[in-house]
C-alpha positions in Angstrom: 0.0 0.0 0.0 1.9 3.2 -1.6 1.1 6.2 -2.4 2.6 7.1 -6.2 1.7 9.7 -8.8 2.6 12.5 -6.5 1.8 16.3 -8.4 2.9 19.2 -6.7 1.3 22.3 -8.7 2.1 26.0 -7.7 3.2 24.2 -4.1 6.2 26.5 -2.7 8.9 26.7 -5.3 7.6 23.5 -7.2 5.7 25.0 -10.3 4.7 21.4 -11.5 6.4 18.5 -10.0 5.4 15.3 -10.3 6.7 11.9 -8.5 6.1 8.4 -10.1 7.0 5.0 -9.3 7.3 5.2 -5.6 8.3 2.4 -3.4 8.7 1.3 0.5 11.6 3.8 0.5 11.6 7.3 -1.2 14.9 9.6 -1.3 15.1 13.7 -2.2 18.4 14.6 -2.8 19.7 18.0 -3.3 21.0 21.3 -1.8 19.5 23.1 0.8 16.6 25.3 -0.3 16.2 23.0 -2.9 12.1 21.7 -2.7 13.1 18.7 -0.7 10.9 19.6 2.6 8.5 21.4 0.4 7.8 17.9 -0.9 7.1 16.4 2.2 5.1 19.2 3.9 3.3 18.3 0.6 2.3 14.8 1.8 2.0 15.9 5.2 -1.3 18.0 3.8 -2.9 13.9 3.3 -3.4 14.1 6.8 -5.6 16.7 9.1 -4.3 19.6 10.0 -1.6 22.0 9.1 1.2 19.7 7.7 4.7 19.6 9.2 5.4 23.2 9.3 2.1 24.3 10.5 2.1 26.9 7.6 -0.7 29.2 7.0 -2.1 28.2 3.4 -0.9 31.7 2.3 2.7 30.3 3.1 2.2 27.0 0.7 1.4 29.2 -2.5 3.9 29.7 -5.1 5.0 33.4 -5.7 4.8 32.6 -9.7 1.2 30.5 -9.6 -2.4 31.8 -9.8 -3.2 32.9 -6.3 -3.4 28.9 -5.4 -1.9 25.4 -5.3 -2.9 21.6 -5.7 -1.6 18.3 -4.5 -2.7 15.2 -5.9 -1.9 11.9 -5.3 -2.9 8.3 -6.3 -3.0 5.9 -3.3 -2.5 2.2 -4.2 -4.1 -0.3 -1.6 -4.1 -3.8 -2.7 -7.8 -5.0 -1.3 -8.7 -2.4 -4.5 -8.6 -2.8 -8.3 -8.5 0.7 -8.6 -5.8 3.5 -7.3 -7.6 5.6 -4.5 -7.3 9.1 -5.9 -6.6 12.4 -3.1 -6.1 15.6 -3.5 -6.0 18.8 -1.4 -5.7 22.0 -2.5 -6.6 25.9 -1.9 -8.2 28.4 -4.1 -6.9 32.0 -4.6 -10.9 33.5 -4.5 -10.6 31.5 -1.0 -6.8 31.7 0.3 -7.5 30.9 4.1 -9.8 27.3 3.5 -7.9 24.4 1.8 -10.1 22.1 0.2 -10.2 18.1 0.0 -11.2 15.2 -2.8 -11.6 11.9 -2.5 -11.9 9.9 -5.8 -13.3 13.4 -7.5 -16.1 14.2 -4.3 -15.1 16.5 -2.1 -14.1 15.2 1.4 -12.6 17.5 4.2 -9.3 17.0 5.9 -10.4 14.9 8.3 -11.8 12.4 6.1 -8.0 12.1 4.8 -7.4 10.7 8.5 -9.6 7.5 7.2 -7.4 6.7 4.1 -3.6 7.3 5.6 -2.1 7.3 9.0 0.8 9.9 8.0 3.7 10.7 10.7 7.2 12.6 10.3 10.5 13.7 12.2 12.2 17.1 11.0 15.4 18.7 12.4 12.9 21.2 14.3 11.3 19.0 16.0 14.9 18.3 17.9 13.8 21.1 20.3 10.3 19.5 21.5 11.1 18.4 25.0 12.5 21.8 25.7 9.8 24.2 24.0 6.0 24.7 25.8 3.6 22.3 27.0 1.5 23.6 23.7 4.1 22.4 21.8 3.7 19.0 23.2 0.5 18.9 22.9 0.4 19.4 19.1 2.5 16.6 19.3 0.6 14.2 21.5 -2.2 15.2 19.5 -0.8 14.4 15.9 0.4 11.2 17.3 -3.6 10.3 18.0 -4.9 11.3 15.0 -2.5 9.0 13.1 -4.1 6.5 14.9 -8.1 7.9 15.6 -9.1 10.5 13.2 -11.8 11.1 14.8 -9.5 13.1 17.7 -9.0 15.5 15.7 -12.6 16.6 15.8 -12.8 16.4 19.6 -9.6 18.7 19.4 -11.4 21.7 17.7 -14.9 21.5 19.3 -13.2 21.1 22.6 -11.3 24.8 21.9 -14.3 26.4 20.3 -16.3 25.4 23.7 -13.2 26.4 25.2 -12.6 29.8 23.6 -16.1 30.8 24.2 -16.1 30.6 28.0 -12.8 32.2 28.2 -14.5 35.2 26.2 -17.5 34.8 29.1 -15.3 34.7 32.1 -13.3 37.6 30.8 -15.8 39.9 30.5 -16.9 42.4 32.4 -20.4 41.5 33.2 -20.8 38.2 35.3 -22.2 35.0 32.9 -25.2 33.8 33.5 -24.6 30.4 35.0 -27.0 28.3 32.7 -25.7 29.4 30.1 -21.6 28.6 31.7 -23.6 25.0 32.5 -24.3 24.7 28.8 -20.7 25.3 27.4 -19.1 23.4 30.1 -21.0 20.5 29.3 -20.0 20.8 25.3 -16.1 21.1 27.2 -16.6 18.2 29.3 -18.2 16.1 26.8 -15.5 16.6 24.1 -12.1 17.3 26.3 -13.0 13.5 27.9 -12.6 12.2 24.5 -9.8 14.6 23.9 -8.1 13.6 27.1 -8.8 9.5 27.4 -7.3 9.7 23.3 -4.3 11.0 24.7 -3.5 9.1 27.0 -4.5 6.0 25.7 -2.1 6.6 22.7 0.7 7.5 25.4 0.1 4.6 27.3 0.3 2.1 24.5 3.2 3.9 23.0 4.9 3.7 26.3 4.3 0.3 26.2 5.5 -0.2 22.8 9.0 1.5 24.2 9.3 -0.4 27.0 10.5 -3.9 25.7 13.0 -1.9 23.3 16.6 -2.2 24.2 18.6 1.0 25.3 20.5 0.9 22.5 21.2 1.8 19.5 18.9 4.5 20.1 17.9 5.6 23.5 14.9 4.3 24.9 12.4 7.0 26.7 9.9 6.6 29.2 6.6 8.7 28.5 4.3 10.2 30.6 0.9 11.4 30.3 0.5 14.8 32.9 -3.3 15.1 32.7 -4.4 19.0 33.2 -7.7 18.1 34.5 -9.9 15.0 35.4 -10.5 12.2 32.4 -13.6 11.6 33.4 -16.7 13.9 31.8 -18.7 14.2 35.3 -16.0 15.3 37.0 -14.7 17.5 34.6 -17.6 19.1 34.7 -17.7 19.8 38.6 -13.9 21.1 38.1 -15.3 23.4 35.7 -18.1 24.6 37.8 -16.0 24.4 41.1 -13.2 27.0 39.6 -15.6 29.3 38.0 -14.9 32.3 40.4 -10.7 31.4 40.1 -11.0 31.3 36.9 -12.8 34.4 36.6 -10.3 35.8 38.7 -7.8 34.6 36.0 -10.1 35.4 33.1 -9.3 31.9 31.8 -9.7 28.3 32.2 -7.3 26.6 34.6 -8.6 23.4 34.7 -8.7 20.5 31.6 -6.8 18.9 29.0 -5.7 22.5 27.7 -3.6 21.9 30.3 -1.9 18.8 29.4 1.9 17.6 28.8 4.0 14.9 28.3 7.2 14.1 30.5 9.8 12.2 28.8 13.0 10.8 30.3 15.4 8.8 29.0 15.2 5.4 30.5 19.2 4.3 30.9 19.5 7.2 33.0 16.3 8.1 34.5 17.1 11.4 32.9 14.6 14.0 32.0 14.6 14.8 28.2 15.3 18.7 28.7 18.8 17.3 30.4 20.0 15.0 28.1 22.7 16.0 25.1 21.2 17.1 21.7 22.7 13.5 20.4 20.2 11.4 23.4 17.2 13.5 22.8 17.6 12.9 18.9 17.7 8.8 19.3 14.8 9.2 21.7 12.5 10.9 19.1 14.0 8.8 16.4 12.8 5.6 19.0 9.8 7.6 19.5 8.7 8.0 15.6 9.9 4.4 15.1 7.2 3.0 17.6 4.5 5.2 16.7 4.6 4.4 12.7 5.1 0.6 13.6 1.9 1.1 15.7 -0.2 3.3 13.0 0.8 0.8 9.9 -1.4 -2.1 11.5 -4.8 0.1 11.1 -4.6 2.2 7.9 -2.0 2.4 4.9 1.3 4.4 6.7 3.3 7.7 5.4 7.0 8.3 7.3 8.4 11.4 6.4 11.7 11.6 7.5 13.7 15.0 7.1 17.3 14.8 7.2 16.9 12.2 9.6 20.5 10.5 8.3 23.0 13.6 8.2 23.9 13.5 12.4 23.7 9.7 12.6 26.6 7.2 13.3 26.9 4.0 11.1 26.3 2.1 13.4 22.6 3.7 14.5 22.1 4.4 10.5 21.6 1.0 9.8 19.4 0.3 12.8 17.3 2.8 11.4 17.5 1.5 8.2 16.9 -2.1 9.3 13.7 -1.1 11.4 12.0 0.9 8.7 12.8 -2.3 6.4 10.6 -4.3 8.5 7.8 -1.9 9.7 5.1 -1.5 7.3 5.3 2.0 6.2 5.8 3.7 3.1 9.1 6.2 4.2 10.4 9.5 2.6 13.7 10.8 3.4 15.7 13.5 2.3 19.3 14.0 2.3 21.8 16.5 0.9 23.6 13.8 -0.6 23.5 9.9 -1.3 26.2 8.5 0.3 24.6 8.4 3.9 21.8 6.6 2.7 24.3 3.6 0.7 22.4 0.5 2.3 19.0 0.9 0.6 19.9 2.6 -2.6 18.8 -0.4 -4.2 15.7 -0.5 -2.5 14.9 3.0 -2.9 13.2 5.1 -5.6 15.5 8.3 -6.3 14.9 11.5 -7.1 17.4 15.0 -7.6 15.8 17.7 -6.7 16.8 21.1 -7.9 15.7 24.4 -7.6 11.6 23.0 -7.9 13.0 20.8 -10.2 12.7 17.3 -9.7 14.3 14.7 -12.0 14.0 10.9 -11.1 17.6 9.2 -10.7 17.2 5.6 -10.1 
């Protein structure tokens, strides 16, 4: 199950690029600033949300295009005679809403969540267990939807609700209390889901970690720090309870807006945060590993690995290698050059890309 037939059109700096032939292993070579993490932040946009730069759409368009871009793809799955055929793409009459297609009928982004379980490791994600709890978050929360598509959903209702009774408590007049009971219970109802997702996913994944070895790559230990109770009755009587706190406040201090994840590195019983650049690396390389292994049993799975080779050892290289070879993903790396990536050049399909030029290679 691949996805081939990639076009890129008006995407970044790629006028009209187009991939074919794609196999278990992809590789983009070329210079920095050539189109290579264009082209996956391209096939990030198969999954919901914002891709793996978190872009605004006005961001994605090419300077030289019409005001818009499109990115089309064919998705082969063998229980299906016929290729699966997605595309997303954003209008210039509409530059802020990026549209979906599924076989030709229009679909949303979430709906893309049904067909792919997509996941990716860039250089800046190096700096996640040192940037902000929301940072994390994101993170947990892409890590579910690869898995339930439906979280996504409980994600964005759960702010809406939220962002409305912030706006309440804020104000200068007191809210009327029925109609706090009426947005707490849309909060309660959807930030359970939101919540029990999370940490479901963290505990499994934890799980996944745990019978790993320490090495080649550093084994972490994850935590799920809940910012409120799981459960939807009592997150609802923690809402109700820290009304005049939060008023006080003029925002919510209580629920799974408040989440995090605590990571330590399990040889030493080391936070994350404290560990050398090299340790925290391994761990989300163990991390990614884990997680794609886990989404490829449920739906057709999309690695994107960025430069994931360049500040790897031989020896932890081919570990990588080796474990991508027998997960079940399709994987996309890119690299400045070929010679790190030597032990699956016959495996892989290659591309050169080159100023938004891409020219197939092997």
């Amino acid at each position: 199950m691949v996805l081939d037939r990639i076009i890129l059109s008006h995407f970044r700096n790629h006028a009209e690029t187009r991939l074919d032939g794609a196999g278990r292993f992809n590789l983009l070579v070329g210079e920095n600033g050539a189109g290579k993490t264009n082209i996956l932040e391209a096939v990030s946009l198969f999954a919901p949300g914002r891709g793996l730069r978190r872009a605004a759409l006005a961001e994605m368009t090419g300077n030289d295009g019409p005001g818009g871009f499109t990115i089309g793809a064919s998705l082969m799955v063998e229980t299906r005679q016929e290729a699966v055929r997605l595309g997303t793409y954003c209008e210039a009459r509409h530059p802020g809403r990026r549209r979906v297609k599924v076989n030709g009928a229009n679909g949303t982004a979430l709906s893309l969540g049904e067909w792919l379980a997509i996941g990716w490791l860039t250089p800046a994600m190096d700096r996640l267990f040192a940037d902000s709890a929301g940072a994390r978050r994101r993170y947990i929360d892409r890590l579910v939807v690869a898995l339930e598509p439906g979280h996504a959903r409980n994600a964005s209702r759960y702010e809406a609700a939220l962002r409305e009774r912030n706006r309440l408590l804020g104000g200068d007049d007191v809210p009327d209390p029925a109609w706090l009971d009426g947005i707490e219970a849309q909060m309660a109802e959807y930030g359970s889901d939101l919540a029990q997702g999370r940490a479901r996913t963290i505990g499994t994944l934890g799980e996944a970690l745990a019978i790993l070895p320490d090495e080649p790559f550093a084994r972490p230990t994850l935590t799920y720090v809940a910012g409120g109770p799981l459960a939807r009755d009592d997150l609802i009587v923690a809402l109700r309870d820290g009304r005049a706190r939060d008023r006080a406040a003029s925002r919510t201090l209580t629920g799974p807006h408040r989440d995090d994840l605590e990571v330590a590195m399990a040889g030493k019983n080391t936070p994350a945060a404290r560990c050398s650049t090299g340790e925290q690396k391994a761990m989300l390389i163990a991390i990614t590993l884990a997680h794609a292994e886990m989404a490829a049993q449920g739906r057709p799975g999309i690695l994107l690995l960025d430069e994931v080779a360049a500040h790897l050892d031989p020896v932890r290289r081919k570990a990588l290698f080796d474990r991508l070879r027998d997960g079940g993903a399709q994987v996309w790396l890119t690299g400045t050059e070929r010679a790190p990536f030597e032990a699956i050049e016959e495996e892989a399909a290659i591309w050169r890309v080159d100023g938004g030029a891409v020219r197939r290679v092997s």
